[in-house]
KEGU-66406 format. One record per atom (N, C-alpha, C, O): chain; x, y, z; residue number from 1. Coordinates in steps of 0.2 Angstrom, whole numbers. Atoms other than C-alpha are relative to their C-alpha. Layout:
# KEGU-66406
 unit     x     y     z pos
    A     X     Y     Z NUM
...
//
This chain:
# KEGU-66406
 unit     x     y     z pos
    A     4    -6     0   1
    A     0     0     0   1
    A     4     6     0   1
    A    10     7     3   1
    A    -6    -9     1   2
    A     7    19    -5   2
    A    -6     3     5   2
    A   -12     2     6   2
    A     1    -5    -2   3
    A     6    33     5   3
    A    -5     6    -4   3
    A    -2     9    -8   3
    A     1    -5     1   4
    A    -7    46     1   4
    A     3     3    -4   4
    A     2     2   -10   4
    A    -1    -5     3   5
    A     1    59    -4   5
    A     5    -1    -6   5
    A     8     4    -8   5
    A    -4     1     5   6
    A    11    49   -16   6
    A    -4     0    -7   6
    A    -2     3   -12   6
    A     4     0     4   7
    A    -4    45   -24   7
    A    -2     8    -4   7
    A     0    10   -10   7
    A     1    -6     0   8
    A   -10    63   -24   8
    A     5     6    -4   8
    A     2    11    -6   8
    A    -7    -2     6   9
    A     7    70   -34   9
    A     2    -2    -4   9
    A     7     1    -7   9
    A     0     4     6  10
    A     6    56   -45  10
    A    -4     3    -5  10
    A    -3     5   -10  10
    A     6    -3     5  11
    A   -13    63   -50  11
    A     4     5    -5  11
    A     4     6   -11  11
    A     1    -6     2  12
    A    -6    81   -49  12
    A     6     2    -8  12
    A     6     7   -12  12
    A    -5    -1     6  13
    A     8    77   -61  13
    A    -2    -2    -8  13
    A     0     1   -13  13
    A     2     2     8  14
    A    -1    66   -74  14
    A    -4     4    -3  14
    A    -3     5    -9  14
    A     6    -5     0  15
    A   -17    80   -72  15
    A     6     7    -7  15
    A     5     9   -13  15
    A    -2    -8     4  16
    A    -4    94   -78  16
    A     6    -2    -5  16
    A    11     1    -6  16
    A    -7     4     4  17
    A     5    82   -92  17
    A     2     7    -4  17
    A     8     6    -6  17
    A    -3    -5     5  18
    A     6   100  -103  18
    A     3     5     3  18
    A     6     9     0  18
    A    -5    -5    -4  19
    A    13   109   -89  19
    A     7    -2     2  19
    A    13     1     2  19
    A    -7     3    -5  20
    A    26    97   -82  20
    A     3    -4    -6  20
    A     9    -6    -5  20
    A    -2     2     5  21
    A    29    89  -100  21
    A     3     4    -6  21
    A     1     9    -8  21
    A    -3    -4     6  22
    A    40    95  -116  22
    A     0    -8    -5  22
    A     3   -13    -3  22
    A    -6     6     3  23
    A    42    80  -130  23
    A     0    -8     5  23
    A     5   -12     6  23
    A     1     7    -6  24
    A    35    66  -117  24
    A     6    -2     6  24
    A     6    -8     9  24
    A    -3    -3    -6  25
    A    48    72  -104  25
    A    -1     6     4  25
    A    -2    12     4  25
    A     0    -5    -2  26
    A    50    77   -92  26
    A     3     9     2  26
    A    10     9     1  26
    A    -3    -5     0  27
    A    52    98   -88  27
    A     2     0     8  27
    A    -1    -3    12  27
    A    -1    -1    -5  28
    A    61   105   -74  28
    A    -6     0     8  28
    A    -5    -1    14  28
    A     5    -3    -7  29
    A    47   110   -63  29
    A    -6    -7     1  29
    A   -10    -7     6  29
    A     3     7     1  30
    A    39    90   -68  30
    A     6    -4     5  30
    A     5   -10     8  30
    A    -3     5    -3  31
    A    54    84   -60  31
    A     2     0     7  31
    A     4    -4    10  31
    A     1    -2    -9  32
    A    54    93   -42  32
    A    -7    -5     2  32
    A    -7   -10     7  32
    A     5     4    -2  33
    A    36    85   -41  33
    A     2    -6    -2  33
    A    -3    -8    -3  33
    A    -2     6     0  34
    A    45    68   -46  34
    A     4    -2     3  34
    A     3    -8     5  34
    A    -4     1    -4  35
    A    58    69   -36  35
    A    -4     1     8  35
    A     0     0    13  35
    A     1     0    -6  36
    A    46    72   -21  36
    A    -5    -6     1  36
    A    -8    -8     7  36
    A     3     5     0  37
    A    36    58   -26  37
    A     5    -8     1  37
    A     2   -12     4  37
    A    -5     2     0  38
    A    53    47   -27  38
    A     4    -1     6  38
    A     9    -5     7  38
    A    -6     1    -5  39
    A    61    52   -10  39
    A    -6    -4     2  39
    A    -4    -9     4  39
    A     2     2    -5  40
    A    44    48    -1  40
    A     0    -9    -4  40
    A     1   -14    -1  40
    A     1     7     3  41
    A    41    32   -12  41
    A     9    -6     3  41
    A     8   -12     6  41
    A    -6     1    -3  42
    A    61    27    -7  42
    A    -1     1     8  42
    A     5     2    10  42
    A     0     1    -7  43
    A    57    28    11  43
    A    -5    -3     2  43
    A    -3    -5     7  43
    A     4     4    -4  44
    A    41    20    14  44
    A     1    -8    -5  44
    A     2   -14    -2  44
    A     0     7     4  45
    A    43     5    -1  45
    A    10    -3    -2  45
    A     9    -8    -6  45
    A    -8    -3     0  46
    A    66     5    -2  46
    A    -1    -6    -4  46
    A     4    -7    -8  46
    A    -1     7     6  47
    A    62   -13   -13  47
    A     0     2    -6  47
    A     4    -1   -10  47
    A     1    -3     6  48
    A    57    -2   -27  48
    A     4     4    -2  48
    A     2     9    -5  48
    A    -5    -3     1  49
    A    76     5   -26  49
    A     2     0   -10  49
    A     4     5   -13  49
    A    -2     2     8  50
    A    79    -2   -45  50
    A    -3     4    -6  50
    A    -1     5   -11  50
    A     6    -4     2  51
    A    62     7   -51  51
    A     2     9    -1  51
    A     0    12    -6  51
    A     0    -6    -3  52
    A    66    24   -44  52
    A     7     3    -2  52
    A     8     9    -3  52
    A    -6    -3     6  53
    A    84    24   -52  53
    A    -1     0    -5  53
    A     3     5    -7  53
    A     3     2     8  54
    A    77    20   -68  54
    A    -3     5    -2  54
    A    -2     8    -7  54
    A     3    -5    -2  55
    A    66    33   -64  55
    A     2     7    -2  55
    A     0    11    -7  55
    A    -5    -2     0  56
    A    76    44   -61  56
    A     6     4    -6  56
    A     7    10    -7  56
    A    -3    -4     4  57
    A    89    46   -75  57
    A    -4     0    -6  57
    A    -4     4   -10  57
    A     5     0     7  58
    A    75    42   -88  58
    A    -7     1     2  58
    A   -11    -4     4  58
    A     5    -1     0  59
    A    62    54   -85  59
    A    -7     0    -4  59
    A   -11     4    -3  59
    A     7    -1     5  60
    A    50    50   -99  60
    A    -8    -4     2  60
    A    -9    -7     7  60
    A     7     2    -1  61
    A    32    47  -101  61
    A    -1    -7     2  61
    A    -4    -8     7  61
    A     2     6    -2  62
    A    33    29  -102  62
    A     3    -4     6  62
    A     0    -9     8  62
    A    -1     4    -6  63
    A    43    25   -85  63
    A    -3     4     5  63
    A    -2     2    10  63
    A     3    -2    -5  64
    A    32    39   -76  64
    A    -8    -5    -1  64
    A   -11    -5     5  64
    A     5     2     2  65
    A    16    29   -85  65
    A     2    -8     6  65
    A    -2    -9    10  65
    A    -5     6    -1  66
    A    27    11   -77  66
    A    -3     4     8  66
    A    -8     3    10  66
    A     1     0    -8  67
    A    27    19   -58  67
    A    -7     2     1  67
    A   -10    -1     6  67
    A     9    -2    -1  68
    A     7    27   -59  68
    A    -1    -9    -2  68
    A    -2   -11     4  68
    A     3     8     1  69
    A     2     7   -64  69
    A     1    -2     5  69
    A    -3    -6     7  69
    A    -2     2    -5  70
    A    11     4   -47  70
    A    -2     3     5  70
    A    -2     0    11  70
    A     2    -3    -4  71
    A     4    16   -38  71
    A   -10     1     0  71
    A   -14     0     4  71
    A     6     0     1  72
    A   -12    19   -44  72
    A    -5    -4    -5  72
    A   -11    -2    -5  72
    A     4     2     0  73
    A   -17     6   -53  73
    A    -1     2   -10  73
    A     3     5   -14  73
    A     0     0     7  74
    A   -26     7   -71  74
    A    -4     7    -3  74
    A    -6     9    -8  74
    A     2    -9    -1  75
    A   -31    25   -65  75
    A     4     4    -5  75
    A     1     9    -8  75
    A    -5    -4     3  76
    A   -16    31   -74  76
    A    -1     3    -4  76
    A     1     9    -5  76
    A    -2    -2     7  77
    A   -20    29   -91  77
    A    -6     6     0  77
    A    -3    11    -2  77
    A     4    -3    -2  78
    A   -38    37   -88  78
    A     0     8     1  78
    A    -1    12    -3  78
    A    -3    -6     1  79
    A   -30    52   -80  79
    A     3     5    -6  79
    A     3    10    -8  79
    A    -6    -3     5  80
    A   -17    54   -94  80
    A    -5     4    -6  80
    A    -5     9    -8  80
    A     5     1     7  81
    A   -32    53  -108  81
    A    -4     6     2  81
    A    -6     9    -3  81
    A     6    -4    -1  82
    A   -43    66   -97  82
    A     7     7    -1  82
    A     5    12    -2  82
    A    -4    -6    -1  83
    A   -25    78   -97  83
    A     1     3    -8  83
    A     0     8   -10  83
    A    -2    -4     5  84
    A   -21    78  -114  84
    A    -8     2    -5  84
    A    -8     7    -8  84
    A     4    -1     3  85
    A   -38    77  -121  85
    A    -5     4     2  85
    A   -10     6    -1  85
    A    10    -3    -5  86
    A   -51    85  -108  86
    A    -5    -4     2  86
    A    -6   -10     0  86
    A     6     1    -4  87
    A   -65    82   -99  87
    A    -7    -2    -5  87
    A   -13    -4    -4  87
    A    10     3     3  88
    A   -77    80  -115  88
    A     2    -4    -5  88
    A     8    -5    -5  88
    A    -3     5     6  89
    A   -74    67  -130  89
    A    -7     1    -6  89
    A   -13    -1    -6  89
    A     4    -1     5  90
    A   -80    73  -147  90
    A     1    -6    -5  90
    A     6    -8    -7  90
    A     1     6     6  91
    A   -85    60  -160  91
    A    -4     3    -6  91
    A   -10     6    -6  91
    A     4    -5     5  92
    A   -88    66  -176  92
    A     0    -4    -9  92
    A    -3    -1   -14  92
//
């Protein structure tokens, strides 16, 4: 089981994919909130050391997608879909 508020800066990261992303990496101010997702994840789970290195030097979409499955589940992709697309879905 994760901590709260890992959960909760996992959301606020995937929610603001056009803020905290460039190019399906991450930007500076995407990777302060990764790295505080990262110390706390390194302190309460320390098994998921290998993860969190990985993490780490290779901040792209697909291994922050890889720890949201771990954390949250199949929530991720959902959020990701409501970030880049919005809240309405046009079919036309």
């Amino acid at each position: 089981m994760f901590g709260k508020d890992i959960g909760y800066l996992l959301k606020k990261l995937l929610l603001g994919y056009r803020i905290y992303f460039h190019n399906d990496v991450l930007n500076s101010d995407g990777r302060r909130i990764l790295e505080e997702i990262l110390r706390m994840l390194m302190y309460e789970h320390p098994e998921y050391r290998k993860l969190i290195y990985k993490i780490r030097r290779n901040p792209d979409l697909e291994n922050i997608l890889k720890l949201g499955e771990l954390v949250l589940g199949k929530e991720v992709y959902e959020l990701l879909d409501l970030a880049i697309h919005g809240p309405y879905s046009y079919r036309g």
